[in-house]
C-alpha positions in Angstrom: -17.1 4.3 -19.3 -14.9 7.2 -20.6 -16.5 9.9 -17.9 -14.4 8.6 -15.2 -12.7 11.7 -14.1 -14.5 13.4 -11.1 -14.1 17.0 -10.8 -15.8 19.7 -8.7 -18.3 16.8 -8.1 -18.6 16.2 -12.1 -18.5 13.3 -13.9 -16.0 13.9 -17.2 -14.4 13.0 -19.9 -10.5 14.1 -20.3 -10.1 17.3 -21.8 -8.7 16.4 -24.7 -10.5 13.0 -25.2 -7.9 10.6 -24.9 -8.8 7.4 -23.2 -7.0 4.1 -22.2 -8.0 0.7 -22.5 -7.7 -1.1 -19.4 -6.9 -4.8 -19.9 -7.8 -8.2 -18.5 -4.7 -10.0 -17.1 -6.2 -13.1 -17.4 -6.3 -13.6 -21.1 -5.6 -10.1 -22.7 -8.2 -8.7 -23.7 -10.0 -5.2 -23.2 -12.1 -5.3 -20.1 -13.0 -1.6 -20.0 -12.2 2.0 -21.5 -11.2 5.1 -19.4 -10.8 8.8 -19.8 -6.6 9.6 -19.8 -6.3 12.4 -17.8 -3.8 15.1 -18.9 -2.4 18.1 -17.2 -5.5 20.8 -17.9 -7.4 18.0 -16.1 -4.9 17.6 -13.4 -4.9 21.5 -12.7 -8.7 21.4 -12.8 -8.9 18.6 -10.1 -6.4 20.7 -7.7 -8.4 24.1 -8.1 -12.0 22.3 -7.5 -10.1 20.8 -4.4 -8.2 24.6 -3.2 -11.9 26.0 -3.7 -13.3 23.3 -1.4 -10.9 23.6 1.3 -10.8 27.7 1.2 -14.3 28.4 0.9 -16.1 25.0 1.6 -18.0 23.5 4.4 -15.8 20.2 4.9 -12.5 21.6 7.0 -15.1 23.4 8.8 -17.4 20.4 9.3 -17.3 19.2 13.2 -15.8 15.9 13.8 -18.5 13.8 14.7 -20.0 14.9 11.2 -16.7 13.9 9.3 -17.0 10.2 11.5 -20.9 9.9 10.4 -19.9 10.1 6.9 -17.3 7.5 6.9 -19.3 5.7 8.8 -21.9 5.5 5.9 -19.4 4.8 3.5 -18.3 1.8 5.3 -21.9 0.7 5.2 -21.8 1.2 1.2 -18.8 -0.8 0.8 -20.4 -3.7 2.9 -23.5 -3.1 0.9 -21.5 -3.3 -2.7 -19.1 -6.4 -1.5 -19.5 -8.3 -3.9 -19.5 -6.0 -6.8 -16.4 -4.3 -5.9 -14.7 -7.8 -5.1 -15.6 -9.0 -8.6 -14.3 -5.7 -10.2 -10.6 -6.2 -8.2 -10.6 -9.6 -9.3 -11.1 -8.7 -12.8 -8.6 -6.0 -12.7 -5.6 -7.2 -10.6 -5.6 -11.0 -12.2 -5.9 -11.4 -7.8 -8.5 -14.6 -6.7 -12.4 -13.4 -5.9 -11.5 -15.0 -2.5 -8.6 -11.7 -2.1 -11.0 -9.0 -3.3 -13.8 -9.8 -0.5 -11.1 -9.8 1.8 -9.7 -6.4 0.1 -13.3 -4.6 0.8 -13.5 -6.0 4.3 -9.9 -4.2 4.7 -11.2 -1.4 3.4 -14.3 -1.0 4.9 -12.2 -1.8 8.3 -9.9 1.1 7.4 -13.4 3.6 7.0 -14.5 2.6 10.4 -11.2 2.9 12.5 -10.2 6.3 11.0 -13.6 7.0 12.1 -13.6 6.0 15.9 -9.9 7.4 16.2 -11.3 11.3 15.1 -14.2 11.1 17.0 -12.3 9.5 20.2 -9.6 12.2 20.2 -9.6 14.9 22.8 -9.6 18.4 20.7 -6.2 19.6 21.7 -4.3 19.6 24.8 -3.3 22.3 27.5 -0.2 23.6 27.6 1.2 24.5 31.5 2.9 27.9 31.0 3.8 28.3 34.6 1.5 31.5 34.6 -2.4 31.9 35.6 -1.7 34.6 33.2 -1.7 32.5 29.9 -3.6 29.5 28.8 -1.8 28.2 26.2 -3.3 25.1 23.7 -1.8 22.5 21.1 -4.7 22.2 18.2 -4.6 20.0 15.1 -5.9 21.6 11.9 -6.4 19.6 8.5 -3.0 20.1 6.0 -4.9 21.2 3.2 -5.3 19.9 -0.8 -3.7 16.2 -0.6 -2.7 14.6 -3.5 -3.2 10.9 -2.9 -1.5 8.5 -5.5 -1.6 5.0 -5.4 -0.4 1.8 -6.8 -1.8 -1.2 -8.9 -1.5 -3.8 -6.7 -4.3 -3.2 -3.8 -6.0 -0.4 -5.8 -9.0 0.0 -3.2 -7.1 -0.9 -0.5 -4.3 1.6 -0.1 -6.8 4.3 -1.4 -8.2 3.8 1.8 -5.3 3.9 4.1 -5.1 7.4 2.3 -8.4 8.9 1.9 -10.2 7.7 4.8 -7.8 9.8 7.5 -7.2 12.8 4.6 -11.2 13.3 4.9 -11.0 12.3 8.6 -8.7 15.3 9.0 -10.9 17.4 7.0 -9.0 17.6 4.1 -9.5 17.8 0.1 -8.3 15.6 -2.2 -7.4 14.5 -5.3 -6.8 10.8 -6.2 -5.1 9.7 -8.7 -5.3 5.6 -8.8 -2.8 3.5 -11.4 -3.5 3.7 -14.8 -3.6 -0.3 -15.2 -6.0 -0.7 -12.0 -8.4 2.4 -11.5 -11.9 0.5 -12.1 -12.5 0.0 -7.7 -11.2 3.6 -7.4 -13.8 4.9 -9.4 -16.7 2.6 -7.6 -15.5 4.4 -4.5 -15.9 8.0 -5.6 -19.7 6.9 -6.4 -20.0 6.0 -2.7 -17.7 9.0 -1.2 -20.6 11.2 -2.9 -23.6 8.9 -2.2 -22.5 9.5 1.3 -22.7 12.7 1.1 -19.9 14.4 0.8 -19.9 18.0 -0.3 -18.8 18.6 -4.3 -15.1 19.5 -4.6 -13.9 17.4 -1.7 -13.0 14.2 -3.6 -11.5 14.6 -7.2 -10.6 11.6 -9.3 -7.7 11.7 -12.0 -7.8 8.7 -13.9 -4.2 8.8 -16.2 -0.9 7.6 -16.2 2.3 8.8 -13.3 3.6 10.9 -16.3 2.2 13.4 -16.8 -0.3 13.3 -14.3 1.7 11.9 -10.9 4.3 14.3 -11.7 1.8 17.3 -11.8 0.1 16.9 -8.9 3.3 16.6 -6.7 5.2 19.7 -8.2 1.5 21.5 -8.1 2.2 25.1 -5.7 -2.0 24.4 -5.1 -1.0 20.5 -3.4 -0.2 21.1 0.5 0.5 17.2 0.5 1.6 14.3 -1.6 0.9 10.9 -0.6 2.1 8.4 -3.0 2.5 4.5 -2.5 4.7 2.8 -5.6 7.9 1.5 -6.5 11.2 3.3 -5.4 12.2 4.7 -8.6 9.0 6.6 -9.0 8.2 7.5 -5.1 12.3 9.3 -5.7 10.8 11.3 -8.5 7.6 12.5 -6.5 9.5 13.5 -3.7 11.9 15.8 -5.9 9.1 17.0 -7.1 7.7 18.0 -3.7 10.8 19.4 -2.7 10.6 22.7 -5.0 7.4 23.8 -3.1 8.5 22.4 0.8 5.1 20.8 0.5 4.5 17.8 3.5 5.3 14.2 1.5 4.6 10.6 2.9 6.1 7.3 0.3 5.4 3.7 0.9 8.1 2.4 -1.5 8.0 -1.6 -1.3 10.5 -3.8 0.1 12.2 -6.8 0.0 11.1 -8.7 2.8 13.5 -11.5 5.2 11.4 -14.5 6.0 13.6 -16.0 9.0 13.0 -19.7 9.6 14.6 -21.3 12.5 14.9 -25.1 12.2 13.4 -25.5 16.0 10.4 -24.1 14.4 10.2 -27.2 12.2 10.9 -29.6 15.8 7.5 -31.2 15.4 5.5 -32.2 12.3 3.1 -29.8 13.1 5.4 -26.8 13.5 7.1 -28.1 10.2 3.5 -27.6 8.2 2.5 -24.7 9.5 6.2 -23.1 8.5 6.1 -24.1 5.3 2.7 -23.1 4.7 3.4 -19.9 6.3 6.4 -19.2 3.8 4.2 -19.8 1.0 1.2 -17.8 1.8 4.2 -14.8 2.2 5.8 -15.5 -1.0 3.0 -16.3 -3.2 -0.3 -14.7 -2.3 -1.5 -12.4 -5.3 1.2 -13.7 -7.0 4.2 -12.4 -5.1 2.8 -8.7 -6.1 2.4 -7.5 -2.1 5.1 -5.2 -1.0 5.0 -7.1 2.2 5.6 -10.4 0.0 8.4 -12.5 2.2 9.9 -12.9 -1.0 13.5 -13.7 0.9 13.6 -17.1 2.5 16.2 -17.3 5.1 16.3 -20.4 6.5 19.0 -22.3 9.3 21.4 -24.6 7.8 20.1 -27.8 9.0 16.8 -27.8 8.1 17.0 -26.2 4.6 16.9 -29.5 2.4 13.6 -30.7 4.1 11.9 -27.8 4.2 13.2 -26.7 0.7 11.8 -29.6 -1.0 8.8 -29.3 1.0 8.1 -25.7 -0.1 8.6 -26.2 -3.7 6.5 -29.1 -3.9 3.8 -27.0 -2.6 4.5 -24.7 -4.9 4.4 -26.9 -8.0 0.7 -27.6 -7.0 -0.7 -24.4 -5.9 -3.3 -23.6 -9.0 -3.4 -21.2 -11.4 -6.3 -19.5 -13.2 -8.0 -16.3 -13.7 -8.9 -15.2 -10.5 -12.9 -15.3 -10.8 -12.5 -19.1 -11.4 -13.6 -21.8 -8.7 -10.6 -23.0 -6.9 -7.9 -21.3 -8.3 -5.0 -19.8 -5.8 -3.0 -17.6 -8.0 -3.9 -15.5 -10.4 -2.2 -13.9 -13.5 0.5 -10.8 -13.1 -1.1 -7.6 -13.5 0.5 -6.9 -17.0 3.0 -8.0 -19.7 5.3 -5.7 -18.3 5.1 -7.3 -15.2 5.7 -10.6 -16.8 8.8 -9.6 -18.7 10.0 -8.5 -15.6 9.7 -11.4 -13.5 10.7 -13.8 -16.5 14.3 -11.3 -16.7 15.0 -11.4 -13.2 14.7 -15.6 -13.1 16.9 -15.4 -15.9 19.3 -13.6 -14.3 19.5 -15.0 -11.0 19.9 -18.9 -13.1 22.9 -17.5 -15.0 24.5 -16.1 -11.8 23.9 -19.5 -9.8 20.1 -20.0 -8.6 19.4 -23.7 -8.3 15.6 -23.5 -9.9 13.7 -25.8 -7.2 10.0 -24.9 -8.6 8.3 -23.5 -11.3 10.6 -21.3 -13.8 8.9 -19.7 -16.1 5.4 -19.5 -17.8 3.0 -22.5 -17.3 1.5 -24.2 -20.8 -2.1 -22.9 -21.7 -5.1 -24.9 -20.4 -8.6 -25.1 -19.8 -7.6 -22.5 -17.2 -5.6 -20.8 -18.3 -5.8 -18.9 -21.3 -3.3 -18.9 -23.5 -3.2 -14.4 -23.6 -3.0 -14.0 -20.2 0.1 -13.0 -18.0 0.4 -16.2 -15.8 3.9 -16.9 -14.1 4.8 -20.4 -12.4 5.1 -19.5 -8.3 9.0 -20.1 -8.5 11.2 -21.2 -6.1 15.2 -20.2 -6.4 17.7 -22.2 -3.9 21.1 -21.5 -3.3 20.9 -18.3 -3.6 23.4 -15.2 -2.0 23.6 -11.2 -1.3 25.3 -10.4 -4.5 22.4 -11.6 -7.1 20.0 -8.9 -8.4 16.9 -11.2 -7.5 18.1 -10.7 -4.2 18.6 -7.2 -3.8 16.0 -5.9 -5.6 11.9 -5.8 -5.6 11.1 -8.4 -7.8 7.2 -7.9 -7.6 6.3 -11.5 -8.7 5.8 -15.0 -7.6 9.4 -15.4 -6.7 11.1 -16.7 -3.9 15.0 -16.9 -3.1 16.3 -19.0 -0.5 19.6 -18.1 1.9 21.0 -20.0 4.9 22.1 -19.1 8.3 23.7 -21.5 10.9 23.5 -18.6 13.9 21.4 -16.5 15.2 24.1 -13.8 14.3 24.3 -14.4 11.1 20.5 -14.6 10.8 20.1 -11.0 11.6 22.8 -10.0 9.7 21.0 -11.2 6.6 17.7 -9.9 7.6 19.2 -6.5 7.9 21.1 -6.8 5.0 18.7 -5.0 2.8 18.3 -1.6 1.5 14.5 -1.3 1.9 12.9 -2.4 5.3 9.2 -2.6 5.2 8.5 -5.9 6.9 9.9 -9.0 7.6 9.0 -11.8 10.3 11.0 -14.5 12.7 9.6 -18.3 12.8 11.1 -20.3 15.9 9.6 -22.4 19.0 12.0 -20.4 21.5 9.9 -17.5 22.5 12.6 -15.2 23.7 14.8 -16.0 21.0 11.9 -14.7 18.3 11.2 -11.3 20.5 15.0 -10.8 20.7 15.8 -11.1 16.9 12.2 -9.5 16.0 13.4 -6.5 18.3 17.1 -6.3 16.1 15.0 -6.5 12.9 15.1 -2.6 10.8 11.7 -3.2 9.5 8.7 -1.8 10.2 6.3 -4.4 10.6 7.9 -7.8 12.4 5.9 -11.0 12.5 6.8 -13.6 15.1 5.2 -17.0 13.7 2.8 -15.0 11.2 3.0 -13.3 7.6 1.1 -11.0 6.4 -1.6 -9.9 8.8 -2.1 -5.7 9.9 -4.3 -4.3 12.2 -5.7 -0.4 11.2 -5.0 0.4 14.6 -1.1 -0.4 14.2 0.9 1.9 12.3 2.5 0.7 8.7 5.6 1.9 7.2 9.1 1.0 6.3 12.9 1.9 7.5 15.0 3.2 4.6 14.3 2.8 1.2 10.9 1.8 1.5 10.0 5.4 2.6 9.1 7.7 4.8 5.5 8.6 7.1 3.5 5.8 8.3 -0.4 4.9 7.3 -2.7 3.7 9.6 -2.4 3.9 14.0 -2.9 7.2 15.4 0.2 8.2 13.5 -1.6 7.6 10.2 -3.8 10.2 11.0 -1.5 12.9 12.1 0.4 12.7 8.4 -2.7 15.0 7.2 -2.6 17.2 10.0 -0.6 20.7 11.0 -0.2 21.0 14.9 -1.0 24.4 15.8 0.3 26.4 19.3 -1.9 28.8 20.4 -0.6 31.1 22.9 -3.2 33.3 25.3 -1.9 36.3 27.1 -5.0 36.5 29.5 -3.4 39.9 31.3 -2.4 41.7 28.4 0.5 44.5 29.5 3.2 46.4 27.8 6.2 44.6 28.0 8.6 48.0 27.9 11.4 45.8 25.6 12.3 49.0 23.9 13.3 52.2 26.3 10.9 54.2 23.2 
């Protein structure tokens, strides 16, 4: 499987040969072998993609084609559920259960871009106060957009990006992670079963350096569209910035989870809280930028609903994620691993109370003893200053901080330098709409984690970048607005005595 780069239509190998092994999370081992892109084959991807936007039919193609054609892709993915489910599941370490919902996302993501381009008016009039002058606001496509994407949802946010690029009438050229690109490749196969023209789509299978950081400095690249972690989305904007090229950055976050004991009155209010918190710490194993990794829970009910939570957590099970009845799967990597196990460390020796899980769990008949499986971990007692706090752990992680007002609530909320999402649990109505609207995060959940709508915009405040995906608004990120001004009386204006 070494011809996985798609340029100018063509399946290839990388110019130079090299390949990577991309490896099972679940026990280790090599689960396939791709072509590792380099620069020459970076380069070639954006000149295929100049061509087809220049001289090709697809910016050209009316609307309702564009739609069709998404349309039919959406029908592919339904068709090829399973199959692509099974190869996320494989890849990420995440449950089978999470990859069908992955493809229903993304096959969700096809058909909205596709009703929103279709559904638009054209343009709109301008009122010059004048007869004289029509004058027009149009939207034309951006151009060649470099569309780079993270490990975690592979399929997923490739869809967020190249369903409204193509929508637009852009080219492209994708370039998924290196650990996680197996999906990404299925879903070139169907861009061009589809038909869509040669050139349009390219694929760059290889690692953020060298070939992230070429496509964003590339003078050819109108756009850069990049979803990772902060140190790398900083690089790809400076990158952008020599050429003033258009750049949109999803960069994680570190997400409040506020719990208000009146949401925990009744015994059915406690369940469904607690349940809630760990479906937003713990699903794919913490590694959701979304992931309600920060507990923040009022004073008074934090013992029962601490011990609560992390008895949960000692029994949700863990396994490689095509297994029967298994809830968590591995980490994506033994980088990841490390990671996690270093910032558990750290956040002990600086005063954590460990209330679940810890560390890696012992080998068993599910688990095999090479893969990169972390223990869903609960820390209590936990405060501003600690680095497991501040910082995107990426893991199966949870910290937990109290409040006694609802002051102090949003103070801690806020108290964050990302602000992606974040969400407000209480039985008082107007007290969760008035602390969800004093939330500086993106996405706000009252009584929910986790869920998105294609037709709502997503995006973060601050660090966790700039642009939104998805919504009308996701769709205008690969578009130039255009003023077109008619003089319909054409006469010499006589500026110049001359």
């Amino acid at each position: 499987m070494t011809d996985t780069l798609c340029i100018d239509g063509v399946w290839r190998p990388a110019a130079d040969g090299a390949t990577r092994e991309i490896i099972d999370p679940a026990d280790g081992s090599v689960l396939a072998t791709v072509a590792e892109a380099g620069v020459r084959d970076a380069d070639a991807a954006v000149a295929a993609a100049r061509r087809a936007f220049d001289s090709g039919p697809w910016p050209r193609t009316p609307v309702m084609e564009r739609a069709a054609l998404l349309r039919r892709v959406a029908d592919l993915l339904v068709r090829d559920r399973e199959e692509i489910a099974l190869t996320e599941s494989r890849d990420t370490g995440k449950t089978l259960a999470e990859g069908r919902v992955d493809v229903d996302d993304v096959t969700a993501a096809f058909r909205w871009f596709a009703t929103l381009v279709e559904s638009e008016p054209a343009g709109r009039v301008v009122d010059a106060g004048t007869p004289d002058v029509h004058s027009s606001v149009v939207h034309e496509p951006v151009g060649v957009c470099t569309l780079i994407t993270p490990w975690n949802y592979p399929l997923l946010q490739a869809s967020w990006k190249v369903a409204p690029a193509l929508a637009a009438g852009n080219t492209l050229v994708l370039k998924p992670s290196e650990l996680t690109p197996l999906s990404t490749v299925h879903l070139l196969g169907l861009l061009a079963e589809a038909g869509l023209p040669a050139g349009v789509a390219g694929l760059v299978t290889g690692a953020g350096d060298p070939v992230g950081a070429r496509l964003a400095v590339h003078p050819d690249v109108d756009l850069v569209s990049f979803t990772g972690g902060l140190a790398s989305g900083t690089k790809v904007a400076a990158a952008a910035a020599a050429t003033v090229k258009k750049v949109a950055l999803e960069l994680g976050g570190k997400n409040p989870n506020v719990v208000f004991a009146d949401a925990c009155a009744t015994q059915d209010g406690f369940d469904a809280t607690v349940d809630q918190a760990l479906n937003a710490a713990f699903a794919h194993s913490g590694q959701v930028c979304s992931a309600g990794s920060r507990l923040i829970v009022e004073e008074s009910v934090r013992e029962r609903f601490v011990a609560e939570l992390a008895a949960r957590a000692d029994r949700i099970r863990l396994g490689r994620g095509t297994a029967p009845d298994v809830e968590c799967g591995p980490l994506v990597s033994a980088a990841q691993l490390a990671k996690v196990e270093a910032h558990v460390a750290d956040a002990l020796a600086e005063g954590a109370v460990l209330r679940a899980g810890g560390g890696r769990p012992a080998p068993g008949p599910d688990l095999p003893a090479g893969g990169f499986f972390h223990s869903p971990t609960v820390l209590d007692r936990c405060h501003r200053e600690m680095r497991v706090v501040r910082e995107e752990v990426f893991g199966p992680v949870l910290t937990v901080e109290t409040f006694r007002t609802e002051e102090e609530a949003v103070a801690l909320a806020n108290d964050t330098e990302y602000g992606l999402a974040g969400a407000v649990f209480s039985a008082d109505t107007a007290r969760a709409r008035r602390v969800a609207g004093r939330l500086r995060h993106g996405t706000v959940w009252i009584n929910d984690f986790h869920p998105y709508l294609p037709q709502a915009e997503w995006g973060g405040y601050g660090r966790s970048g700039t642009g939104r995906e998805l919504g009308s608004a996701g769709l205008a990120e690969y578009r130039e607005t255009k003023h077109v001004y008619e003089n319909l009386r054409p006469a010499a204006v006589r500026w110049f005595a001359g």
